[in-house]
PyMOL commands that place a pseudoatom at each C-alpha (Angstrom):
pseudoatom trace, name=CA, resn=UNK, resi=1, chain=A, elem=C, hetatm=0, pos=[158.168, 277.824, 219.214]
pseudoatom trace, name=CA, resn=UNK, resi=2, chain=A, elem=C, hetatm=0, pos=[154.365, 277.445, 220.310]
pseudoatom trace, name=CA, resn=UNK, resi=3, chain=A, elem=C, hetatm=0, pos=[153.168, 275.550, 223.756]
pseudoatom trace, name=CA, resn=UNK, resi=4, chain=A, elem=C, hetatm=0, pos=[151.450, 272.465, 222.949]
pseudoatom trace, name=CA, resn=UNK, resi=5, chain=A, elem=C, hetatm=0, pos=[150.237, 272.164, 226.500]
pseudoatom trace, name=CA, resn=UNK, resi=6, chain=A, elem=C, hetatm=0, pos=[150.768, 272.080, 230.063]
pseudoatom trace, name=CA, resn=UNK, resi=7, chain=A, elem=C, hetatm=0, pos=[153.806, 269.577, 230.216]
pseudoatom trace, name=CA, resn=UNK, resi=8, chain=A, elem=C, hetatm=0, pos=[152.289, 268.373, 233.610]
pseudoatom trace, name=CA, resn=UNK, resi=9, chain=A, elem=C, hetatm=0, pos=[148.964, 266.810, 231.848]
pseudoatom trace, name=CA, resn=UNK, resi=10, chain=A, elem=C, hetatm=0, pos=[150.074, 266.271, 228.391]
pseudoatom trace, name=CA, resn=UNK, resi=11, chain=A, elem=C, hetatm=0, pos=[153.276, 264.984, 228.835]
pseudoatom trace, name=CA, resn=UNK, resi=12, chain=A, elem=C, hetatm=0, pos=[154.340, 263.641, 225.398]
pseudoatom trace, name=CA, resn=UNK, resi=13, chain=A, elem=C, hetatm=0, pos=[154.061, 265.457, 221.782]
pseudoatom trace, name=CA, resn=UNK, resi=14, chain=A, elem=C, hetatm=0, pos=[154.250, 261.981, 219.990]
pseudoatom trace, name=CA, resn=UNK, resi=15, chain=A, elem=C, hetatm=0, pos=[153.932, 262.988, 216.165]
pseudoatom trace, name=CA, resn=UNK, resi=16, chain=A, elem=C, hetatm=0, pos=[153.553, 266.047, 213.784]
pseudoatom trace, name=CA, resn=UNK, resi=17, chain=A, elem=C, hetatm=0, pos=[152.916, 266.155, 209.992]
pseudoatom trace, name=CA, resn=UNK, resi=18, chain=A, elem=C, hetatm=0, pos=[153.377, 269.327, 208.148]
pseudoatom trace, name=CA, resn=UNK, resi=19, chain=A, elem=C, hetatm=0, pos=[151.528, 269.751, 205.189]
pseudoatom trace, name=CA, resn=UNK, resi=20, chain=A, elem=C, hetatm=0, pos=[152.078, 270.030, 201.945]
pseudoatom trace, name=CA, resn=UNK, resi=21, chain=A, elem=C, hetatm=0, pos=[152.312, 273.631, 201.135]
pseudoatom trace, name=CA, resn=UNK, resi=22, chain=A, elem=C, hetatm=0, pos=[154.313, 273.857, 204.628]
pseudoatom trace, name=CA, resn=UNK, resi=23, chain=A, elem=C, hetatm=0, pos=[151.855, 276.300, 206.087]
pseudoatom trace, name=CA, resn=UNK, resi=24, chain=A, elem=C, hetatm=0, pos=[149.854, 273.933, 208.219]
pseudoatom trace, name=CA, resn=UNK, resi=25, chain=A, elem=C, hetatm=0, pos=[151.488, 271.315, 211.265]
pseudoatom trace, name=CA, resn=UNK, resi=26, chain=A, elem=C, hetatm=0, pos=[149.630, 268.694, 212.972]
pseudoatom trace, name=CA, resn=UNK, resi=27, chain=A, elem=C, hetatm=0, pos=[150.781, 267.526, 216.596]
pseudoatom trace, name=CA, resn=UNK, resi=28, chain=A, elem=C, hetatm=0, pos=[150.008, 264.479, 218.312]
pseudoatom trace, name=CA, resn=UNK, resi=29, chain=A, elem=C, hetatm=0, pos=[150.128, 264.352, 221.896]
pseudoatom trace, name=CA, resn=UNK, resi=30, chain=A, elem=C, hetatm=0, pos=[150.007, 261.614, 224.045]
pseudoatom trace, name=CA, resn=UNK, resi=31, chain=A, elem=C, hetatm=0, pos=[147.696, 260.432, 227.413]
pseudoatom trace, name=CA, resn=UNK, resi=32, chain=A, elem=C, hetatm=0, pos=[144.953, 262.840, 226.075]
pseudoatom trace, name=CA, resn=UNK, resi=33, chain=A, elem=C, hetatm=0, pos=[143.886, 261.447, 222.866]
pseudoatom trace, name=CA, resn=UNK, resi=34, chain=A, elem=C, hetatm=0, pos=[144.296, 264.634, 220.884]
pseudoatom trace, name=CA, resn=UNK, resi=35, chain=A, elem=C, hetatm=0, pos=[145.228, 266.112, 217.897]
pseudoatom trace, name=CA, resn=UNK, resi=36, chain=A, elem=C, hetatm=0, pos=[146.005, 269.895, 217.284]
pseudoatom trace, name=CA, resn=UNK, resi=37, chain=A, elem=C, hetatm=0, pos=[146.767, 271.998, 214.119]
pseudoatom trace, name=CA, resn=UNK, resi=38, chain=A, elem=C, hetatm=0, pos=[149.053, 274.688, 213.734]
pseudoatom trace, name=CA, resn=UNK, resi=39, chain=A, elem=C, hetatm=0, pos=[148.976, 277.766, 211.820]
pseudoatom trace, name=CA, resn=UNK, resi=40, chain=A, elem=C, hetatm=0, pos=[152.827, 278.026, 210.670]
pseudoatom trace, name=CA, resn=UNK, resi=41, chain=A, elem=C, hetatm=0, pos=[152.737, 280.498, 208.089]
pseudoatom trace, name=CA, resn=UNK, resi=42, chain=A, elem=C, hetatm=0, pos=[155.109, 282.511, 210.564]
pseudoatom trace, name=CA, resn=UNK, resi=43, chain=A, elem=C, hetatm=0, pos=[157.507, 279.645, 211.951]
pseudoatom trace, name=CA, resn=UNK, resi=44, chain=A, elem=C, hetatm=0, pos=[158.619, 282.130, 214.506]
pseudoatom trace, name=CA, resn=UNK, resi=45, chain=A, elem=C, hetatm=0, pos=[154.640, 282.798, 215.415]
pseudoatom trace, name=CA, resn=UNK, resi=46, chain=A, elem=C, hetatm=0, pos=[152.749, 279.513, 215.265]
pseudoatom trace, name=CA, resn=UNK, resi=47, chain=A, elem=C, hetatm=0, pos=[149.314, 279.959, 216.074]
pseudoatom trace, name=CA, resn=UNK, resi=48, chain=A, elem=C, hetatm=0, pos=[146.994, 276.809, 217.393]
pseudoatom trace, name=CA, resn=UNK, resi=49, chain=A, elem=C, hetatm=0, pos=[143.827, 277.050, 215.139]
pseudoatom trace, name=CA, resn=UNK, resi=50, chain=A, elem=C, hetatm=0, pos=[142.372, 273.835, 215.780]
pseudoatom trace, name=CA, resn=UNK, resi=51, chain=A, elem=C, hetatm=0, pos=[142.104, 270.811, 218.256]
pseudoatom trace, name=CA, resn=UNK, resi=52, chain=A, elem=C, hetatm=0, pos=[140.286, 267.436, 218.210]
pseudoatom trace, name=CA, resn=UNK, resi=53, chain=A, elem=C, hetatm=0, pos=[140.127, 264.299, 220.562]
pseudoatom trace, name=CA, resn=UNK, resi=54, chain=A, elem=C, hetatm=0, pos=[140.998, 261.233, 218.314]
pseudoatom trace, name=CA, resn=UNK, resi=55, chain=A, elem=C, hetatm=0, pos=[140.746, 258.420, 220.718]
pseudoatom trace, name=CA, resn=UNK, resi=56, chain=A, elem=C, hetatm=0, pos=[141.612, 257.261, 223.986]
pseudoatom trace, name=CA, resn=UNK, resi=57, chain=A, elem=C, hetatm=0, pos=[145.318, 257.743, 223.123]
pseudoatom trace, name=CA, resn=UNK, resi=58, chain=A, elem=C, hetatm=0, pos=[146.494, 258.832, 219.491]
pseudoatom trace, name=CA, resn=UNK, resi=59, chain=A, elem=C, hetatm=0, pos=[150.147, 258.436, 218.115]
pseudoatom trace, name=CA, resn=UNK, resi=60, chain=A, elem=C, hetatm=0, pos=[151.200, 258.299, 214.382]
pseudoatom trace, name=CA, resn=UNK, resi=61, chain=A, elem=C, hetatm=0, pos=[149.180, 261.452, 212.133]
pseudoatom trace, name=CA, resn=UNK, resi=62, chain=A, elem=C, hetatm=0, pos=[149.990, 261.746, 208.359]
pseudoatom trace, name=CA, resn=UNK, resi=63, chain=A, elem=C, hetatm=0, pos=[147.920, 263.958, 206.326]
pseudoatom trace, name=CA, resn=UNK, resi=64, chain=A, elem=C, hetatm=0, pos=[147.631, 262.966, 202.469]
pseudoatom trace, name=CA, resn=UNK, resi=65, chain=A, elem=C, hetatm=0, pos=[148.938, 265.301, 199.509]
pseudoatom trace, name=CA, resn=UNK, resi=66, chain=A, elem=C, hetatm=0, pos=[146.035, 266.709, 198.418]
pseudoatom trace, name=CA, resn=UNK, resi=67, chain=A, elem=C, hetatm=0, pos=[145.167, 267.730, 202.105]
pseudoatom trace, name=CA, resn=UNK, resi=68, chain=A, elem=C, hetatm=0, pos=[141.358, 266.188, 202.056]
pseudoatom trace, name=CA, resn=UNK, resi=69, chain=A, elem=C, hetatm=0, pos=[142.362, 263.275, 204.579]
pseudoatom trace, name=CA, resn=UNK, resi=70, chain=A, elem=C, hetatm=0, pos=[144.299, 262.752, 207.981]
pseudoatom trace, name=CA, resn=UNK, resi=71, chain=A, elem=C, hetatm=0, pos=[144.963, 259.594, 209.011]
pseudoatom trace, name=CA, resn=UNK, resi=72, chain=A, elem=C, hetatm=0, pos=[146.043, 258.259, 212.774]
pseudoatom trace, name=CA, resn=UNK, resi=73, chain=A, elem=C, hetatm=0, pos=[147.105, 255.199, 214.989]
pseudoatom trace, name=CA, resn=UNK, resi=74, chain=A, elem=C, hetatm=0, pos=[147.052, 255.012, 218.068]
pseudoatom trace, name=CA, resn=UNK, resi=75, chain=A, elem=C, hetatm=0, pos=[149.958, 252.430, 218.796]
pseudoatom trace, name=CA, resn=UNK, resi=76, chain=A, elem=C, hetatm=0, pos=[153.613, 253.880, 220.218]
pseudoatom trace, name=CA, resn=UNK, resi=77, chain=A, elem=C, hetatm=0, pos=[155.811, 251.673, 221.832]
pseudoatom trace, name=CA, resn=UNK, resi=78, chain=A, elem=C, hetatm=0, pos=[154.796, 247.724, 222.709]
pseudoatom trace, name=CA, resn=UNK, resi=79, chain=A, elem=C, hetatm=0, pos=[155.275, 248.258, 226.511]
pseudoatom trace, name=CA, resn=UNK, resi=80, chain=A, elem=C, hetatm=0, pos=[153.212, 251.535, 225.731]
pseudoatom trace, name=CA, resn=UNK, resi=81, chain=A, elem=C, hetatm=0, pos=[150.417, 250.720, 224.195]
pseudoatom trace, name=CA, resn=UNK, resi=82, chain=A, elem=C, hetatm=0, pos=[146.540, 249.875, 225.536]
pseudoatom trace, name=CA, resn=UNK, resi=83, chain=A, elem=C, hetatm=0, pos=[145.921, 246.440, 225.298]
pseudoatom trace, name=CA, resn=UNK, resi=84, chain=A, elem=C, hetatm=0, pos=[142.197, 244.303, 225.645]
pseudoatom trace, name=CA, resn=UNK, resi=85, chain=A, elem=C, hetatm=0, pos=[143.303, 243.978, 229.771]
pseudoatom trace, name=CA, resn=UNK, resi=86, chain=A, elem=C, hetatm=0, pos=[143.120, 247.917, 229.664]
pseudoatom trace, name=CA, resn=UNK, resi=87, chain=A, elem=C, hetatm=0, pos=[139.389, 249.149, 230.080]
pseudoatom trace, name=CA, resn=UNK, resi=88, chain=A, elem=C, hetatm=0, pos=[137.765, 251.997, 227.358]
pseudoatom trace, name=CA, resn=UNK, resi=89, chain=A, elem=C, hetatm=0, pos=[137.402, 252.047, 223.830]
pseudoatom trace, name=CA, resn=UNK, resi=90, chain=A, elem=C, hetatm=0, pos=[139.990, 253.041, 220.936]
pseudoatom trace, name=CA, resn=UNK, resi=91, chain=A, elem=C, hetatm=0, pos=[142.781, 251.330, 222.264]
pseudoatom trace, name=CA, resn=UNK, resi=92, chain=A, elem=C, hetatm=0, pos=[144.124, 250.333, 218.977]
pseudoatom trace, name=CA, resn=UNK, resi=93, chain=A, elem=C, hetatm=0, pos=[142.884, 251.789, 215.828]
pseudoatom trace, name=CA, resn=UNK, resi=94, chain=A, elem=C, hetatm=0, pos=[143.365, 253.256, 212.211]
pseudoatom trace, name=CA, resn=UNK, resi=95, chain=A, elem=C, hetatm=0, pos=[141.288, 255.999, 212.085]
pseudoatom trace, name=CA, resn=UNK, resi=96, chain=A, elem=C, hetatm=0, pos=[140.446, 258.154, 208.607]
pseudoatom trace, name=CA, resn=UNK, resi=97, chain=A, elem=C, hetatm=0, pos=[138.894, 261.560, 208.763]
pseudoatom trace, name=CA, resn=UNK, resi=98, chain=A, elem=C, hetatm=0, pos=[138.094, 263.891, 205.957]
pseudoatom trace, name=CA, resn=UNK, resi=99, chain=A, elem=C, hetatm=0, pos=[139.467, 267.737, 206.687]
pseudoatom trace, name=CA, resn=UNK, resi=100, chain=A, elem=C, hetatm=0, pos=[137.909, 270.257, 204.369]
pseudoatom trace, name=CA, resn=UNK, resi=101, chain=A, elem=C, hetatm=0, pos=[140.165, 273.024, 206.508]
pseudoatom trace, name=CA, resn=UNK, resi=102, chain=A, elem=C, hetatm=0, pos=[137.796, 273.671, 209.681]
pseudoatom trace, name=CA, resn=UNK, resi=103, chain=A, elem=C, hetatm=0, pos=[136.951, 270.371, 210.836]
pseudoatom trace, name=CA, resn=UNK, resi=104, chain=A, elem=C, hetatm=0, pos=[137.631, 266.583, 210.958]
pseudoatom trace, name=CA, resn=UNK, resi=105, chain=A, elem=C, hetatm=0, pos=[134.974, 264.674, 209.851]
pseudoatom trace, name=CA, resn=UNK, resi=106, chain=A, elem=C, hetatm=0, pos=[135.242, 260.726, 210.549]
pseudoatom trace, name=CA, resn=UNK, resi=107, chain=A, elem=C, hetatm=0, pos=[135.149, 258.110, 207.400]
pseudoatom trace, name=CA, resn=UNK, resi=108, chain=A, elem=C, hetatm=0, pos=[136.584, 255.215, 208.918]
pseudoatom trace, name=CA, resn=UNK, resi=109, chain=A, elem=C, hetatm=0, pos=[138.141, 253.376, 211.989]
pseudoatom trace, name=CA, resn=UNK, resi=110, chain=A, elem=C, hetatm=0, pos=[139.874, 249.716, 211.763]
pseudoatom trace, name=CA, resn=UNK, resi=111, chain=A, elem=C, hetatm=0, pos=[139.830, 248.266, 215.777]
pseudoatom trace, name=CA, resn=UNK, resi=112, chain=A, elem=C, hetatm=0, pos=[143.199, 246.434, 215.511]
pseudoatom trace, name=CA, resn=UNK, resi=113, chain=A, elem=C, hetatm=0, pos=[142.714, 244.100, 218.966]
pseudoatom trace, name=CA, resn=UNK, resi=114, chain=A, elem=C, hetatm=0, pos=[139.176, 242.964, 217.111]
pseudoatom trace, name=CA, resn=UNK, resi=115, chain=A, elem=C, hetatm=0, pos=[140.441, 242.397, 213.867]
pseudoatom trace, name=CA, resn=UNK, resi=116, chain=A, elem=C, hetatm=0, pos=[143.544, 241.033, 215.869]
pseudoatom trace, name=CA, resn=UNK, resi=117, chain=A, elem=C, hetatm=0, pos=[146.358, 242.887, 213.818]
pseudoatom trace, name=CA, resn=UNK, resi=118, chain=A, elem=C, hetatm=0, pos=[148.916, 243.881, 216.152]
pseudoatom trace, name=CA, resn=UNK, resi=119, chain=A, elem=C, hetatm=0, pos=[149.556, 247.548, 217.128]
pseudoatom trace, name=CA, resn=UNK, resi=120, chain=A, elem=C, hetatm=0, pos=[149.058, 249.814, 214.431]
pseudoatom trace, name=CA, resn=UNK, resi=121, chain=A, elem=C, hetatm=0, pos=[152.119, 252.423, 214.433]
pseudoatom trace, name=CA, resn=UNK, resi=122, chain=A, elem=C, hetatm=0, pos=[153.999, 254.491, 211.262]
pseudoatom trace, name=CA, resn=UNK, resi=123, chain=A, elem=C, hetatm=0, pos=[152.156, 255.030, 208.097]
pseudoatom trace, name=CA, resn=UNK, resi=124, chain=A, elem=C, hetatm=0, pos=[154.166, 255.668, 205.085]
pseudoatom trace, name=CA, resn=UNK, resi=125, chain=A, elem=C, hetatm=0, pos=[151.940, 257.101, 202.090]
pseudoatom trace, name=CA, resn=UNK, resi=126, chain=A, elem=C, hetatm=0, pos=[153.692, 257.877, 199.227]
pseudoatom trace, name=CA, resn=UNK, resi=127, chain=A, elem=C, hetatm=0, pos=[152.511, 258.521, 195.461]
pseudoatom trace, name=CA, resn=UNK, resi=128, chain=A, elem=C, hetatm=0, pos=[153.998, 257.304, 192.304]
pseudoatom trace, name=CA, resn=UNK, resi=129, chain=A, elem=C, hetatm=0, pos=[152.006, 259.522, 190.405]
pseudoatom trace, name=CA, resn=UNK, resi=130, chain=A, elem=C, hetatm=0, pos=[153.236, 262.424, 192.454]
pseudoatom trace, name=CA, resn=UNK, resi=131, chain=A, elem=C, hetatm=0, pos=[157.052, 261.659, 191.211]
pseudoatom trace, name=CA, resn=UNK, resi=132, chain=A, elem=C, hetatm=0, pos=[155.893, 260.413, 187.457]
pseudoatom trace, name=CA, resn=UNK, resi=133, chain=A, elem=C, hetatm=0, pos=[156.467, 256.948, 188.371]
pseudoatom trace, name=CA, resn=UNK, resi=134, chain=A, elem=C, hetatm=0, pos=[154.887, 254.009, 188.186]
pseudoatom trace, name=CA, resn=UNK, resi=135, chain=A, elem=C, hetatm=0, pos=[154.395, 250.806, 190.863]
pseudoatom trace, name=CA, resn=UNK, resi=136, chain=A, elem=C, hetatm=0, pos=[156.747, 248.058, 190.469]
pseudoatom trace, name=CA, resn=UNK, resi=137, chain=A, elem=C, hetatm=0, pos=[155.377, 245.166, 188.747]
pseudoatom trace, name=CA, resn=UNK, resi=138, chain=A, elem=C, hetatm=0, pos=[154.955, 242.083, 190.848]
pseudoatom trace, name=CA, resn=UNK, resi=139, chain=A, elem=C, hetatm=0, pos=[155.879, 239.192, 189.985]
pseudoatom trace, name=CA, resn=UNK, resi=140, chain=A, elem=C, hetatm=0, pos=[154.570, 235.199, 191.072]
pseudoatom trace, name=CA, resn=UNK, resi=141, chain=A, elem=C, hetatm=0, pos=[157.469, 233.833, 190.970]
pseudoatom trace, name=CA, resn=UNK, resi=142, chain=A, elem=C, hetatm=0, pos=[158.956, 236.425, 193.532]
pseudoatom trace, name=CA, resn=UNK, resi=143, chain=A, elem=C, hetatm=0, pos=[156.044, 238.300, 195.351]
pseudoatom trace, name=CA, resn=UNK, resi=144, chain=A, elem=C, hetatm=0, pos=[157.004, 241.831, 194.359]
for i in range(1, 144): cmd.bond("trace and resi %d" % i, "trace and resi %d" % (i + 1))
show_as sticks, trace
zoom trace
């Protein structure tokens, strides 16, 4: 078990991805906007080795395969969530950074309330190749 904060200013770990060779976990933590990695080579040691402010308020993390990318939202729950009445920046976002294993580096951020697309919230990535599949064919007739 490792502190993620003081309870009484962050008071909601919102998301974690472990990554792929299950030596790495990244926590998301609400009100504060930041990100933190994990050494977990020892699960009964973890060690914070890295921390990062995403945005005004971050929620969702996922972290692809290969470990080059880590993606976020910011969106949690509708009655949550920042809207255009709330005043900053980064209320609602996709946000894309590269990781090259000591630092985020930004690529990309989508501003959901401009582009008006909702609340961005849960990411699934998944690779065919990964499993030796291949994408379903879609169809006209049927959409997918």
């Amino acid at each position: 078990m490792a502190d993620i904060g003081d309870a009484s200013k962050i008071p909601l770990p919102v998301d974690i991805s472990i990554t792929a060779d299950d030596s790495q976990l990244w926590v998301n933590t609400w009100n504060d906007g930041k990100t933190r990695l994990f050494d977990i080579t020892n699960p009964h040691a973890p060690v914070q080795i890295f921390e990062k402010q995403i945005g005004e308020q971050v929620n969702m993390v996922s972290q692809s395969w290969d470990g080059e990318r880590v993606y976020f939202t910011s969106s949690l729950l509708a009655n949550w969530d920042k809207t255009e009445a709330a005043a900053g920046n980064d209320l609602q976002y996709f946000k894309l950074y590269n990781w090259d294993g000591e630092k985020l580096s930004h690529r990309f951020t989508i501003d959901f309330l401009a582009e008006k697309l909702g609340a961005p919230h849960q990411m699934r990535f998944s690779s065919y190749a990964l499993y030796g599949l291949k994408p379903p064919e879609i169809t006209a007739d049927r959409g997918h």
